[in-house]
Backbone and ligand atoms as CSV (ligand in chain L), in Angstrom:
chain,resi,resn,atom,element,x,y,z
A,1,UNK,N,N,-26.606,42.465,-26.856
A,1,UNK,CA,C,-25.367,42.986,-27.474
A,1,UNK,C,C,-25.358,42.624,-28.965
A,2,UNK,N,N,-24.565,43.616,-29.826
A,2,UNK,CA,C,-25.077,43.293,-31.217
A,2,UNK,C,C,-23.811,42.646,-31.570
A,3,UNK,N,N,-23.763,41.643,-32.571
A,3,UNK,CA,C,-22.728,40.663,-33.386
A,3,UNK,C,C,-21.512,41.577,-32.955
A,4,UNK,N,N,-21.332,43.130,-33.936
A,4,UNK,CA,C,-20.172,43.703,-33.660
A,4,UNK,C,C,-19.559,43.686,-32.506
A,5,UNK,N,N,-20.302,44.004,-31.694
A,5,UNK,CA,C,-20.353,44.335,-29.849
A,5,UNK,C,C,-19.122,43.320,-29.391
A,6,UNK,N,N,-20.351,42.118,-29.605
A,6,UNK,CA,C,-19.364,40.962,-29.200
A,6,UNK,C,C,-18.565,40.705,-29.396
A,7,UNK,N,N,-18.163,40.937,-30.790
A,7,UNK,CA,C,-16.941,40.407,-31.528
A,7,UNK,C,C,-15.579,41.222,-30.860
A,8,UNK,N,N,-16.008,42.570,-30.687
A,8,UNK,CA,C,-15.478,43.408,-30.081
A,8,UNK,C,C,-14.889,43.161,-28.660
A,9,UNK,N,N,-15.724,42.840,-27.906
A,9,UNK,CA,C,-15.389,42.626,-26.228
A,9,UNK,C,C,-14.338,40.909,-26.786
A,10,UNK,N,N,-14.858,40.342,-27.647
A,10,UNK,CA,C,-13.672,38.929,-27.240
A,10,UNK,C,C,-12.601,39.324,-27.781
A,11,UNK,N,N,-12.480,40.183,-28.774
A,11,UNK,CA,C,-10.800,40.448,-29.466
A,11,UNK,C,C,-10.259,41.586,-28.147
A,12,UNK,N,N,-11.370,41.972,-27.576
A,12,UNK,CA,C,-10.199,42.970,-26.599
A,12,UNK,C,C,-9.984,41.484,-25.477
A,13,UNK,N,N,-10.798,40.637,-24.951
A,13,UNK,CA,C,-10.750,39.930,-23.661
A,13,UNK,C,C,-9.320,39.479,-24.029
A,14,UNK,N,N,-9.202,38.851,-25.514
A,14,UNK,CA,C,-7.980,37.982,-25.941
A,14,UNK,C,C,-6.493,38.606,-25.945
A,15,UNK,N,N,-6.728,39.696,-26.137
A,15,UNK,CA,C,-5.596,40.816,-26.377
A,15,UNK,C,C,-5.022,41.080,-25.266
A,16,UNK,N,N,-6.050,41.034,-23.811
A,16,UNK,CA,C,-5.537,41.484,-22.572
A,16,UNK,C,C,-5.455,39.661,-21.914
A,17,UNK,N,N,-5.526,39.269,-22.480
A,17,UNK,CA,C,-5.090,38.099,-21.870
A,17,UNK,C,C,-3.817,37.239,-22.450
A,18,UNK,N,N,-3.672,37.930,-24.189
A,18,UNK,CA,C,-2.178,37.717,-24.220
A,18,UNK,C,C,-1.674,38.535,-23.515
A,19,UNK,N,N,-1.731,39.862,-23.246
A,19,UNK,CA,C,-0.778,40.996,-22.545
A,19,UNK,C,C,-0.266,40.050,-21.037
A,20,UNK,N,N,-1.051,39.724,-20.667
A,20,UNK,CA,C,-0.763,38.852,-19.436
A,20,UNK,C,C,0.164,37.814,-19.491
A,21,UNK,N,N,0.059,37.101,-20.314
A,21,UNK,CA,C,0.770,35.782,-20.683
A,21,UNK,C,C,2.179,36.225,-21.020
A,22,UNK,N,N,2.010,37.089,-22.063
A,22,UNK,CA,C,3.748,37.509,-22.132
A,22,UNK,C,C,4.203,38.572,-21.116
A,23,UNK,N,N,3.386,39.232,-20.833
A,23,UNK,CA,C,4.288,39.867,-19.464
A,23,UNK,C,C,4.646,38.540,-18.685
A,24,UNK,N,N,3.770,37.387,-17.989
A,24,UNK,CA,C,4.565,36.569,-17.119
A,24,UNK,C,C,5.906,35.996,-17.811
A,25,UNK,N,N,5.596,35.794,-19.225
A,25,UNK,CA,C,7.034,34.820,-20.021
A,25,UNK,C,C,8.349,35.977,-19.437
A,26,UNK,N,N,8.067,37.452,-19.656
A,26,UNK,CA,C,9.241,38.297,-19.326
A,26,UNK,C,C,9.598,37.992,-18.059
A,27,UNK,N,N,9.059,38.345,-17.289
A,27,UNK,CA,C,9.239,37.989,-16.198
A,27,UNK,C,C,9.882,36.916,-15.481
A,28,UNK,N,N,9.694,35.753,-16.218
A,28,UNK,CA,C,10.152,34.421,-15.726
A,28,UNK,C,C,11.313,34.478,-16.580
A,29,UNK,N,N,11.617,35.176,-17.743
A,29,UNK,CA,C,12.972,35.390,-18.486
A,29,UNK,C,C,14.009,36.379,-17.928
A,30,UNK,N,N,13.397,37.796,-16.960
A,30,UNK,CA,C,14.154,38.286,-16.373
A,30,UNK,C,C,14.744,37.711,-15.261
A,31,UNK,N,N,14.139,36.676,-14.578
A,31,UNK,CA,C,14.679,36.571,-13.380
A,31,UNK,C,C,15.522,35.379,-13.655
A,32,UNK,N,N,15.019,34.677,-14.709
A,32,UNK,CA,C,16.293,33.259,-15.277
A,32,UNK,C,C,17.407,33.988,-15.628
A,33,UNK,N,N,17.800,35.320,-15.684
A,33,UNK,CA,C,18.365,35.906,-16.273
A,33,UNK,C,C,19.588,36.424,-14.976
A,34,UNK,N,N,18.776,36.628,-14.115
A,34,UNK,CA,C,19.055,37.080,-12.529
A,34,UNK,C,C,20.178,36.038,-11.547
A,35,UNK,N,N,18.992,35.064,-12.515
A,35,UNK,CA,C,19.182,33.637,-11.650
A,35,UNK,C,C,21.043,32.873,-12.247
A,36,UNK,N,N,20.602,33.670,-13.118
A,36,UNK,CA,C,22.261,32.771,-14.536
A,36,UNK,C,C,23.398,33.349,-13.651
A,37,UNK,N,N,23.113,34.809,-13.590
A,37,UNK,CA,C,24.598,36.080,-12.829
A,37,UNK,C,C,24.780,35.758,-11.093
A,38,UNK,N,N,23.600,35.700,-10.333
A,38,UNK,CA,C,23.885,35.301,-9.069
A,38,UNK,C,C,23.323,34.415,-8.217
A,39,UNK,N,N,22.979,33.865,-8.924
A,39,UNK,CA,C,22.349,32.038,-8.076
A,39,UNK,C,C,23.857,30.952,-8.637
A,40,UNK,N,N,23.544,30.970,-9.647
A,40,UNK,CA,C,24.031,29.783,-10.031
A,40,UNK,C,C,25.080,29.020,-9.904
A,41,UNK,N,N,26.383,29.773,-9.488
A,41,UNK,CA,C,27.563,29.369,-9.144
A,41,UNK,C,C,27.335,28.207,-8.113
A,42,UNK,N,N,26.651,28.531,-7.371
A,42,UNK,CA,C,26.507,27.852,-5.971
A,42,UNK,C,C,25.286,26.960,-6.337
A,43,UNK,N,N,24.098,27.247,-7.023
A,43,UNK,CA,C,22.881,26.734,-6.829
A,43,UNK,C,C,22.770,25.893,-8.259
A,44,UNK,N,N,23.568,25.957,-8.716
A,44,UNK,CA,C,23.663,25.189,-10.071
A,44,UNK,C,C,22.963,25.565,-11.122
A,45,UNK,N,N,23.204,25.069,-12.509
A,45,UNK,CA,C,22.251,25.353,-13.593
A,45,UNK,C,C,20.698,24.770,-13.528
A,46,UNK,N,N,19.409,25.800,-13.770
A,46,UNK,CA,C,18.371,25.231,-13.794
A,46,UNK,C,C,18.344,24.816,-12.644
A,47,UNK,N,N,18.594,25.431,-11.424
A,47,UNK,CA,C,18.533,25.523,-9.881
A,47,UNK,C,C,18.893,24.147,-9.668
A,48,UNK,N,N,19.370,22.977,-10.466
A,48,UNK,CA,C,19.521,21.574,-9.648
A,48,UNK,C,C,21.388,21.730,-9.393
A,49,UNK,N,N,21.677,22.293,-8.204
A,49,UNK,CA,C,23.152,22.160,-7.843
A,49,UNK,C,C,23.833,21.108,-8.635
A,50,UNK,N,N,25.413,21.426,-9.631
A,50,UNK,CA,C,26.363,20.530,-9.671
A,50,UNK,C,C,27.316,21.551,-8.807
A,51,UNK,N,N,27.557,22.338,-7.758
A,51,UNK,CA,C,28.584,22.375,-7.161
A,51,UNK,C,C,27.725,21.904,-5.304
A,52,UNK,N,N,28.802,21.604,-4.430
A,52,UNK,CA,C,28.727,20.778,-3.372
A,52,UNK,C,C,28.073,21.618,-2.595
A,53,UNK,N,N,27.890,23.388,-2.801
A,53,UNK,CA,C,27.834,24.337,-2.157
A,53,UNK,C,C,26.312,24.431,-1.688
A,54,UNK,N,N,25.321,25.315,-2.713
A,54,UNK,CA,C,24.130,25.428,-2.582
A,54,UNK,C,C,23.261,24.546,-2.846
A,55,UNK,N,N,22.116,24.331,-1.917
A,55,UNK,CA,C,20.912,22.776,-1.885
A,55,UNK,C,C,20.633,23.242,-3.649
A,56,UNK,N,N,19.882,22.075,-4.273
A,56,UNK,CA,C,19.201,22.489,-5.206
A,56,UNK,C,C,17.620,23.162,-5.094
A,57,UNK,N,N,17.895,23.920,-6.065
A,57,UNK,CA,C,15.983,24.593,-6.134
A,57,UNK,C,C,15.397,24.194,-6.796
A,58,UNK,N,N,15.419,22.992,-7.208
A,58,UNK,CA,C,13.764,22.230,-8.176
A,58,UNK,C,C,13.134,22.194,-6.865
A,59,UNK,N,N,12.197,22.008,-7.305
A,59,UNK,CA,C,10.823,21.896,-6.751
A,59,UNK,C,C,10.666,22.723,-5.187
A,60,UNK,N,N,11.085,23.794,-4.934
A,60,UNK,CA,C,11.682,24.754,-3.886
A,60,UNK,C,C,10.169,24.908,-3.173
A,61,UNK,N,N,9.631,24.917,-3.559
A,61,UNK,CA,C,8.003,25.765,-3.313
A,61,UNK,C,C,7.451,24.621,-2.695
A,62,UNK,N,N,6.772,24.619,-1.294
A,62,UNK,CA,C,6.498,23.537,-0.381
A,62,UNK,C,C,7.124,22.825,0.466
A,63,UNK,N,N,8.466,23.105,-0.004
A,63,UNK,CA,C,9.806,22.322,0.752
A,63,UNK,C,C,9.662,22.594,1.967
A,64,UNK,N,N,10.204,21.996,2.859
A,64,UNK,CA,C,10.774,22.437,4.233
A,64,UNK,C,C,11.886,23.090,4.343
A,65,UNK,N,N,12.560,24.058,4.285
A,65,UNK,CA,C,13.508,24.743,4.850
A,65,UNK,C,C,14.887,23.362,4.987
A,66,UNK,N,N,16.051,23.642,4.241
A,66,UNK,CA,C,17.293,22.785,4.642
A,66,UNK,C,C,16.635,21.341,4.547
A,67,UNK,N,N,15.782,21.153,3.837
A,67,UNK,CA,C,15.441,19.704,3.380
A,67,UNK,C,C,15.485,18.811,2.317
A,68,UNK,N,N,16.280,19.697,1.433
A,68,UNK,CA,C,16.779,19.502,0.307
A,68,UNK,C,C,17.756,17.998,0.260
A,69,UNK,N,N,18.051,17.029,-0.998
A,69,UNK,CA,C,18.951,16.162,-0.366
A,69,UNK,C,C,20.206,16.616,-0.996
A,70,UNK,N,N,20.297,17.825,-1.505
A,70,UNK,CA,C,21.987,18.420,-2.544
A,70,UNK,C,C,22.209,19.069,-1.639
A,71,UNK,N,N,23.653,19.509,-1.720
A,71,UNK,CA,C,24.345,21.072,-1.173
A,71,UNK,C,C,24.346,20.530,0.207
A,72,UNK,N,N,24.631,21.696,0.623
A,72,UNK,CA,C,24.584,22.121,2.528
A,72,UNK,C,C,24.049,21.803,2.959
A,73,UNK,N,N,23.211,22.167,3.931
A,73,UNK,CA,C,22.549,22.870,5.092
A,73,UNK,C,C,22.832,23.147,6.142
A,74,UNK,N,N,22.725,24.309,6.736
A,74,UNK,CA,C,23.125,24.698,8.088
A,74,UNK,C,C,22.053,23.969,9.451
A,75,UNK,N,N,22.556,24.133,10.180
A,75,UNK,CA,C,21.918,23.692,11.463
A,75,UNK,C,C,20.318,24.490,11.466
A,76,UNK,N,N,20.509,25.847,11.142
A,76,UNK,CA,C,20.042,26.979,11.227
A,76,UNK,C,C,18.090,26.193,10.093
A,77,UNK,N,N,18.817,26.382,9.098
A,77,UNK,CA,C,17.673,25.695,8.288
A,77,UNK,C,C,17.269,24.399,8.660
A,78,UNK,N,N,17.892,23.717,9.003
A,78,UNK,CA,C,16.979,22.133,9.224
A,78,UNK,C,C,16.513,22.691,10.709
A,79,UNK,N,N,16.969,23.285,11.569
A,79,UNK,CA,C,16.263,23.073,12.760
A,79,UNK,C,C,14.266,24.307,12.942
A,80,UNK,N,N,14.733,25.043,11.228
A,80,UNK,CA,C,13.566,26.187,11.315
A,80,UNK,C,C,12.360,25.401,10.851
A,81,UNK,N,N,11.216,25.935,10.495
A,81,UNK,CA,C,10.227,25.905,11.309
A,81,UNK,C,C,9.636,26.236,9.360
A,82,UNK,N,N,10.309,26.904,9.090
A,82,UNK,CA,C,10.096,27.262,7.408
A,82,UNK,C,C,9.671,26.148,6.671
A,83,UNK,N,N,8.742,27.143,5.762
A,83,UNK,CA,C,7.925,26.200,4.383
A,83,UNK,C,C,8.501,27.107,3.837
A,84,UNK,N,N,9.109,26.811,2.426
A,84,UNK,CA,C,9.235,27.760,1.290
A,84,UNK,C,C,7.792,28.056,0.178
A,85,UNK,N,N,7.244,29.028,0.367
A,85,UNK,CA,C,5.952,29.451,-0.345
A,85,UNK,C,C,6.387,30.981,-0.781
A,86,UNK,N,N,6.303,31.345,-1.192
A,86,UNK,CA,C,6.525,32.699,-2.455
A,86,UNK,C,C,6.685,33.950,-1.185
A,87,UNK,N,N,5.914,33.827,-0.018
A,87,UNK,CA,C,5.828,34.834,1.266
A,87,UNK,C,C,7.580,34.627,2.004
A,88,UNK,N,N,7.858,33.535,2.147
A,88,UNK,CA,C,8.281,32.830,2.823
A,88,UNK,C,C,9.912,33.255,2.020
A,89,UNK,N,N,10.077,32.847,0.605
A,89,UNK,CA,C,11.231,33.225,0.131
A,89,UNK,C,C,11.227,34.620,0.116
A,90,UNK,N,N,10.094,35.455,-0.236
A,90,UNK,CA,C,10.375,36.617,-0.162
A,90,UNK,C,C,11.308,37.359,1.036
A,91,UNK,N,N,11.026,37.140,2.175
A,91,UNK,CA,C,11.456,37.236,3.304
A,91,UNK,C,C,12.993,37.319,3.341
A,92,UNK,N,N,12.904,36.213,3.721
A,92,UNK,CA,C,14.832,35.452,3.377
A,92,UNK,C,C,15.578,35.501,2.273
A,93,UNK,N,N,15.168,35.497,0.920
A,93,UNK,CA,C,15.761,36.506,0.286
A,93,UNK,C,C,16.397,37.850,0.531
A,94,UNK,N,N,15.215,38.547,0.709
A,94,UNK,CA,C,15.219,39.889,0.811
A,94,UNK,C,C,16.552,40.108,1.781
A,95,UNK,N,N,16.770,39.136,3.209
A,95,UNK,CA,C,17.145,39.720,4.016
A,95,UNK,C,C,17.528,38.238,4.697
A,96,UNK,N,N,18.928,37.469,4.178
A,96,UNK,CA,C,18.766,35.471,4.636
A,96,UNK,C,C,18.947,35.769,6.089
A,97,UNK,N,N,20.110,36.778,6.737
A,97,UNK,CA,C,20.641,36.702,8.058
A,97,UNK,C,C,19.293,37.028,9.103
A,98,UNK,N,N,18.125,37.937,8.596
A,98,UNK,CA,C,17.445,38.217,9.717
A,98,UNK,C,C,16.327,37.525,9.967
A,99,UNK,N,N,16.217,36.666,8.396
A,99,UNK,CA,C,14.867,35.718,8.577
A,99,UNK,C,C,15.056,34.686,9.170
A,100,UNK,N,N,16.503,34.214,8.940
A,100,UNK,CA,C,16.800,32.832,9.442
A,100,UNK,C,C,18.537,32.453,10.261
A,101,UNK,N,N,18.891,33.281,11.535
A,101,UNK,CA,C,19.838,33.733,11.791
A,101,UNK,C,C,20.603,32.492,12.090
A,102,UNK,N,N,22.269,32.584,11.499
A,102,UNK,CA,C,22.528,31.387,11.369
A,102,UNK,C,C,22.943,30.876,9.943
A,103,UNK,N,N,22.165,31.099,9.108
A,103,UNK,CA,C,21.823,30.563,7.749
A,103,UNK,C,C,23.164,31.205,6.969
A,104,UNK,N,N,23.562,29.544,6.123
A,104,UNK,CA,C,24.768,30.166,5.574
A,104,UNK,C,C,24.923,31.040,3.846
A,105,UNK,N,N,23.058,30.940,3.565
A,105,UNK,CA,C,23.075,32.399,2.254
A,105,UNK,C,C,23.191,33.478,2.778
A,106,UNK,N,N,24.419,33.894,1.894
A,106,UNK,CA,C,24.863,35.390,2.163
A,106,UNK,C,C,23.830,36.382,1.333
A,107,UNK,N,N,23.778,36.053,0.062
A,107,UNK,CA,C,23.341,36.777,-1.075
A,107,UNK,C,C,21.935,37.793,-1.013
A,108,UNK,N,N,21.596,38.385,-0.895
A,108,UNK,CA,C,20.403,39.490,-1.085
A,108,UNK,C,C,19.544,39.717,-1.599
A,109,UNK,N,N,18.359,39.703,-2.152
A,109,UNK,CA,C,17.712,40.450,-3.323
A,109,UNK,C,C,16.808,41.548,-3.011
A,110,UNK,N,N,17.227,42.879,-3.022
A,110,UNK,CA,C,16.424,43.704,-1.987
A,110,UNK,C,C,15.515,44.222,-3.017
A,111,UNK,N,N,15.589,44.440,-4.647
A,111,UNK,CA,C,14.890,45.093,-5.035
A,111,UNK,C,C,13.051,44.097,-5.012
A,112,UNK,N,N,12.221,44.721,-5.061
A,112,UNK,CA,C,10.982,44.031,-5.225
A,112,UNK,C,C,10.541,43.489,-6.843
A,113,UNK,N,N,11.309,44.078,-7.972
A,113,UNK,CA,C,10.988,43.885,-8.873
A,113,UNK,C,C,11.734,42.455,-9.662
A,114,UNK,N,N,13.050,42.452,-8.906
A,114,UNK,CA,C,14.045,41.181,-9.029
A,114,UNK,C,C,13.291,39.975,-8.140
A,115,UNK,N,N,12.989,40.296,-7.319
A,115,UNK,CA,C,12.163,39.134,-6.674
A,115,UNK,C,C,10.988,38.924,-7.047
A,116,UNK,N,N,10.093,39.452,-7.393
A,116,UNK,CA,C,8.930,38.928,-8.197
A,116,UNK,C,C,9.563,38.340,-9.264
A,117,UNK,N,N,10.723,38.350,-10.018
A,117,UNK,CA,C,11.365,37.799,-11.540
A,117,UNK,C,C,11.905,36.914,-11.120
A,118,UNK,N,N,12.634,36.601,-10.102
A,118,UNK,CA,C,13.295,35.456,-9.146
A,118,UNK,C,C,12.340,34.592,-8.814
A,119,UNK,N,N,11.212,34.992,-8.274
A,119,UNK,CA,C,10.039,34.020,-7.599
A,119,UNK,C,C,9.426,33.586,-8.707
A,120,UNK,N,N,9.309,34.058,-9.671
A,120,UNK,CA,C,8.436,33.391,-11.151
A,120,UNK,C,C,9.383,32.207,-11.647
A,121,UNK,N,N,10.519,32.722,-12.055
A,121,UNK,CA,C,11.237,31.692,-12.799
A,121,UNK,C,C,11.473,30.558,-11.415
A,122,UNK,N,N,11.859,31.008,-10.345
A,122,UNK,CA,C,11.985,29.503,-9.413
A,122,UNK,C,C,10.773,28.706,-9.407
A,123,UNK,N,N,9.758,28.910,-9.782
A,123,UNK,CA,C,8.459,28.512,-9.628
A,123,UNK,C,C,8.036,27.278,-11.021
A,124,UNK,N,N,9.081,28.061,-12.115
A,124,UNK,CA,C,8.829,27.113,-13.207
A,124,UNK,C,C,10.192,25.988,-13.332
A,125,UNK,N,N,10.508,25.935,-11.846
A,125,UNK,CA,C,11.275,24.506,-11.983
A,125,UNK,C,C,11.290,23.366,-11.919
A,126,UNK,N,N,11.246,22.534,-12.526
A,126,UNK,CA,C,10.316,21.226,-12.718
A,126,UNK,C,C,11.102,20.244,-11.189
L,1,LIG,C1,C,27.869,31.777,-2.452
L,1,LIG,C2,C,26.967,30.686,-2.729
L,1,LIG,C3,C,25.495,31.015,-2.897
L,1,LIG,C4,C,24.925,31.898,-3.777
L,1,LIG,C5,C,25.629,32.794,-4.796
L,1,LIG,C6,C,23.493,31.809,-3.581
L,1,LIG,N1,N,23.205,30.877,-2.629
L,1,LIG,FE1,FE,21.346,30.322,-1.976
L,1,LIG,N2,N,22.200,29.074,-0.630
L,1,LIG,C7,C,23.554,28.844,-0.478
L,1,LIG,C8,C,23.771,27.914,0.628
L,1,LIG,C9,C,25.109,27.400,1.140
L,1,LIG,C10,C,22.486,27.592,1.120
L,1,LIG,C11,C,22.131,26.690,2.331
L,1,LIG,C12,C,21.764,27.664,3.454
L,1,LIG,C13,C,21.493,27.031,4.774
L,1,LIG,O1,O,21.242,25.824,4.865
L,1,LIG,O2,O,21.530,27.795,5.756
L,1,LIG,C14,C,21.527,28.327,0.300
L,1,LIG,C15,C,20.152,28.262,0.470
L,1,LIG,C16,C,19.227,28.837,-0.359
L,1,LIG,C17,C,17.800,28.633,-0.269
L,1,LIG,C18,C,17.091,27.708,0.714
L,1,LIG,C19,C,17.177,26.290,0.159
L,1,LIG,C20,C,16.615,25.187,1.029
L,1,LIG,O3,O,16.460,24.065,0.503
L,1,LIG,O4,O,16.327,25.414,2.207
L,1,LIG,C21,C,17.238,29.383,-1.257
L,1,LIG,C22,C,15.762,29.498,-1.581
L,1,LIG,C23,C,18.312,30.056,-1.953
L,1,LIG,N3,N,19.507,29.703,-1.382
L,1,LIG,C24,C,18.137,30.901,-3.028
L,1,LIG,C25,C,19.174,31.594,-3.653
L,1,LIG,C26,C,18.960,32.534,-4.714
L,1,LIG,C27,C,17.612,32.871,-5.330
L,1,LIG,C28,C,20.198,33.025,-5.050
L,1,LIG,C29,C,20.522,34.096,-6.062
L,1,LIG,C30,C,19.869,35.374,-5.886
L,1,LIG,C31,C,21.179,32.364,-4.206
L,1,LIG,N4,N,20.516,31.508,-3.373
L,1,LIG,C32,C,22.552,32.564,-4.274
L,1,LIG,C33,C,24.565,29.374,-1.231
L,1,LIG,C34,C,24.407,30.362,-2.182
């Protein structure tokens, strides 16, 4: 490959690998965004609950289901069987009453594009 060549293939490799990087930043900004209008009342700012209502969501990803030590939990979640992994919220999100019947989230997220923006930003919670 000649000097130009190369020079060529790394300014495109770099270009499509910022394209990547800031599409995820949007992404994790749309759904913090998601997260501000209908999580938070209940699930607190920066997912760590200050109201008595919803568990907190730091570190959500690996958890056990209703194992949280903030908020609630229903019978329903501590007695399931659930790992929270990106498959796993997708689910119960999408749909809390049929994944986990019992369970006292009401809330929804049916579109697929809000939940991929939901699942990014919950993911960057320390
Ligand atoms: C009206 C209050 C309320 C709102 C609004 C709400 N939640 Fe919840 N959420 C709860 C409660 C209460 C629980 C505990 C459910 C249980 O134990 O059955 C919960 C549980 C959860 C859990 C499981 C936590 C765990 O530790 O097992 C996740 C994940 C979750 N909510 C995500 C969300 C997301 C994302 C949103 C916004 C789209 C949202 N919630 C909006 C009240 C709420």
């Amino acid at each position: 490959m000649s000097i130009l060549k190369r020079v060529l293939v790394a300014g495109l490799l770099s270009a499509a690998l910022h394209a990547g990087a800031a599409q995820a930043d949007e992404s994790t900004d749309a759904g913090r965004h998601l997260f501000e209008r209908r999580c938070q009342t209940c699930h607190g700012g920066t997912g760590r609950a200050d109201t008595a209502m919803g568990p907190s969501l730091a570190r959500l990803y690996g958890r056990k289901a209703g194992s949280g030590d903030s908020g609630v939990h229903s019978r329903a979640a501590i007695e399931s069987d659930t790992v929270w992994t990106r498959s796993s919220l997708r689910r119960y999100l999408s749909e809390p009453g049929r994944e986990m019947p019992g369970t006292l989230m009401a809330v929804r997220v049916r579109e697929p594009k809000e939940l991929d923006d939901l699942l990014n930003f919950l993911e960057t919670l320390p």
